[in-house]
Structure formats: C-alpha cells, structure tokens
Steps between C-alpha positions, in 0.01 A plus 500: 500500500545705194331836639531622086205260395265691753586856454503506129184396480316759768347682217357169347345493836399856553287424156318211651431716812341769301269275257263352733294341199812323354604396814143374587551282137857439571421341790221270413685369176795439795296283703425214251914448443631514924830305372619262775783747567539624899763744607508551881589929439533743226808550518599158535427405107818418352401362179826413294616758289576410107675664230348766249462181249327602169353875491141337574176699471378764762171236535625171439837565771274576839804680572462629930086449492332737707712423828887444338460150602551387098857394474730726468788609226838456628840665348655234244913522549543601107881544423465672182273789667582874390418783630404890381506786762179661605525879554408506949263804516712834474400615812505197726131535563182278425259630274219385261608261239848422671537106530512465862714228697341516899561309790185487688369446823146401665485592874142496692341784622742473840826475272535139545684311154236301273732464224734599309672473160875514648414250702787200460652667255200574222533736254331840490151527285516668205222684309422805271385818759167651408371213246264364841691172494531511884282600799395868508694460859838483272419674196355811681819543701825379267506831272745717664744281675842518507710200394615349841214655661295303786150591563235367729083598428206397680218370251165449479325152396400673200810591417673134557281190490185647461229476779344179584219383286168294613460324186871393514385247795300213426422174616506115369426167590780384748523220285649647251834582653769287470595224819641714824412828387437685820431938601810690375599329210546580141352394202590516132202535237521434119743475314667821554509374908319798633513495851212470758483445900292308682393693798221334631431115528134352605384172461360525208624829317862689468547873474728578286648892449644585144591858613837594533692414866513845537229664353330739723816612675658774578870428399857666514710515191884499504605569141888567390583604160793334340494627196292708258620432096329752252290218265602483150272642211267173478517338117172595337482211244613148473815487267656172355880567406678201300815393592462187279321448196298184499334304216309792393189220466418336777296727713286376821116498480261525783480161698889349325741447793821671474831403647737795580809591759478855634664736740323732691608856597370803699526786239541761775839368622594174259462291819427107367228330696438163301637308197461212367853464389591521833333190579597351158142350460257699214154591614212379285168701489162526322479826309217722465302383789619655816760274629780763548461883507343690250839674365627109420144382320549827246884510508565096443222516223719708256805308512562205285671173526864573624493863569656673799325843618509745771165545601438825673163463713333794645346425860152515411577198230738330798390466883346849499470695879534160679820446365668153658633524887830559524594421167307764263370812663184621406463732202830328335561510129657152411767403209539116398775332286277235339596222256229345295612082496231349401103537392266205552149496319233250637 
C-alpha cells in the first residue's frame, strides 16, 4: 500500500472532523452515490497510480479525496530533467517555512507499527512547516529538529485524526450495499471514493462509520527529518516570457480548444515532472473554463498561434497548499515551456 496517499491527506481529514455541519451534509449527499467499489482494509487500496498528464484543475482532478484513495501521481523517468540547488537550512534545523522532507511513523498508544511512509521503500512526505498542511501532531513538533534527527511524541486525537464524531455514523437500507459486503469492510463514496466502513449489519439496515480508522485514539508518532530546504521567494504574479514569436493574430478566446506541447518544471530546483514532448503526443484543452489550472487559462490566453513561452505560475494560480503527492509539494511556484500549435473555434 502506498502509506503517502493516507498521510498527506490527515489534515483534509482533521477539517472534516472539526465541521460537524459539513460533515452532517457531506455525508447525506454521500449516501445517494455508494459506488459498487469494496476494499476489504484501508490500507489495502492500491488504486493504480498515473502520470501527472495535463496540469488539470484543483476541482475537476479529485486529486487524493478526503482519504488519499484518488489515484495517485507517480515520478515520470524524464531524460532531459535539470536540476537547480536549493540552499539546506544554514543551521541544519527545521523551522517555519522550511520545506520539510519526513519519514513518518504511526504506532498505537502501546508502540505497536500502524504505518509507515518508509515502509517498502516509500518516499518521505514532504510539506511546507507552519502553513497547517499536516496534523497539529506533526506541525506542532517539526520546528527545531535537527537534520538526521529521530523523534518519537505521544498525541492526542485532537491533535491526529480528530475525535470520533456521532454524526459521522449513519445507517442505510442493507440493500443498498453492493453483493457480499459483510462487517469490516470498506466502502468508496462519490466520485472522489471517500471511504466508509460498515460496522454493523442487521437484517434490514447497515451501519456504516465515515470517521477516520483512528479517530479517537491516542497515537505515537515516529517522525525523522531528512531534510529541511529554505523555500524560495514565491513568484507574486503570473509572467509570460516569449521564446518564440507566433502569428501575432491568432489569439484563443474563451471556450476555442487549443493544442500545445509543454514541459513542466519545479521553479525551486528546475526538477521536470511532466511534458508532453516527452511523450511526443500534444495535449488539447478547452480554454477559459477550468479545465487545467488557473495559471494555464490566463497564461495560454495571451499567446498566439505558434508562440513558445515560459510561463511562470505562482502557487496560488497552480495547485495552491495541496500541491500534487509526490510530484509537486505544496506551496510550489511552477514554470512551463508551452508551445501554442493550434486554436480551434466551435
């Protein structure tokens, strides 16, 4: 199991915990669309992974859902990748701002392993410290660490996965469940798959619980820092930079579909995590109306028919504090190499 999709979505689920009202709503728009999805555990979801694609919309990609049980982002093997050095933190220790890379542990209350994000071979998480993207449980312990350093804290359900909510429990016809369902299993719900277990079964009615496995526990946490990189100074305005003049006449409107090629780096350190080129097929996309992040609907829009531009996207106008797994950590500043190809009006 890919232990990632879980933990970097525990503040996702620390939200829920501490919004009773739009959980109570969340959970009765959930009921009418129980997908015929059943996982036997958690941590047994392995939902294929699939490459970074097309810089898709933070609403219309359902990128990790509530539980990390979305599909995941995995590395693409890009031979023409570059890289630019990050300055580590001058004195080796964590501190607010730093981008963090952790390996991280769950152990129960007794010590014994829940999980783990070294586990066969995963990589660490990474996040920004103090921006609240992870559990209090982390973020109230990283600042002050020393690179290499190991530390172990007890914690608090309110500090984790949040304590266990009533109106997070709720019951439905047993009919509803899909064929063999039985106590103990899990259930994806919606479209972004957000997970549910059945915990009771009657004849006529199933409980199911849409709390967190281990909300309302008291939990250990193992964390080791790996590295703490000071964070660039983040961009403060989209900028388009031509590389290639195009027609000069041609420009996309609202609604036209555009075909381009682009390469996509991190600005912090250069590092390439998609491109079209690389796959030698264009992407194709409808402009203006949310397909693809908000830094490509303004950027795209000033270029004309075959221009090439760098198109430097602050995070806010790219995937913003929830950045994209492993691939773009949260709070990143993105650059693109785009070509305009083609425009299509309909």
């Amino acid at each position: 199991p890919n232990q990632n999709r879980t933990l970097c979505a525990m503040s996702a689920y620390q939200r829920l915990s501490s919004a009773p009202s739009a959980t109570a709503t969340k959970a009765s728009a959930l009921l009418g669309a129980l997908t015929l999805v059943v996982l036997f555990v958690v941590a047994a979801s392995t939902t294929g992974s699939r490459t970074l694609g097309a810089p898709v919309s933070q609403t219309s990609r359902g990128f990790r859902g509530l539980a990390g049980l979305g599909g995941t982002i995995r590395r693409t093997p890009f031979t023409s990748c570059s890289r630019r050095t990050v300055p580590v933190n001058a004195e080796g220790v964590a501190a607010d701002g730093d981008r963090i890379k952790l390996h991280f542990k769950i152990l129960s209350e007794e010590g014994e392993m829940i999980s783990s994000t070294d586990m066969d071979g995963g990589e660490p998480i990474r996040f920004t410290a103090g921006q609240g993207q992870m559990m209090p449980g982390i973020e109230n312990n990283i600042a002050g660490m020393k690179l290499g350093e190991t530390k172990t804290v007890k914690v608090d359900p309110e500090d984790a996965f949040g304590p266990i909510l009533e109106e997070n429990i709720v019951k439905i016809p047993k009919e509803r469940l899909p064929e063999g369902v039985d106590v103990g299993a899990i259930l994806r719900m919606g479209a972004k798959g957000f997970p549910v277990r059945v915990t009771e079964m009657g004849e006529t009615e199933a409980t199911l619980d849409m709390n967190h496995p281990l909300a309302g526990k008291k939990l250990q946490f193992e964390m080791k820092l790996v590295d703490a990189e000071v964070a660039p100074p983040p961009l403060k305005e989209l900028t388009v930079e031509t590389t290639q003049e195009g027609d000069g006449k041609s420009f996309p409107k609202t609604g036209d579909t555009v075909t381009v090629h682009y390469t996509g780096n991190l600005i912090e350190n250069g590092q390439v995590f998609d491109s079209s080129r690389e796959r030698g097929e264009p992407f194709k996309f409808k402009i203006g109306v949310g397909q693809v992040i908000q830094g490509w609907d303004e950027g795209v829009a000033q270029m004309s028919k075959g221009q090439r531009a760098m198109l430097k996207i602050p995070s806010e106008k790219g995937y913003g504090q929830m950045g994209a797994g492993a691939v773009i950590p949260p709070g990143s500043d993105l650059e693109f190499d785009v070509e305009l190809i083609d425009i299509t009006s309909e």
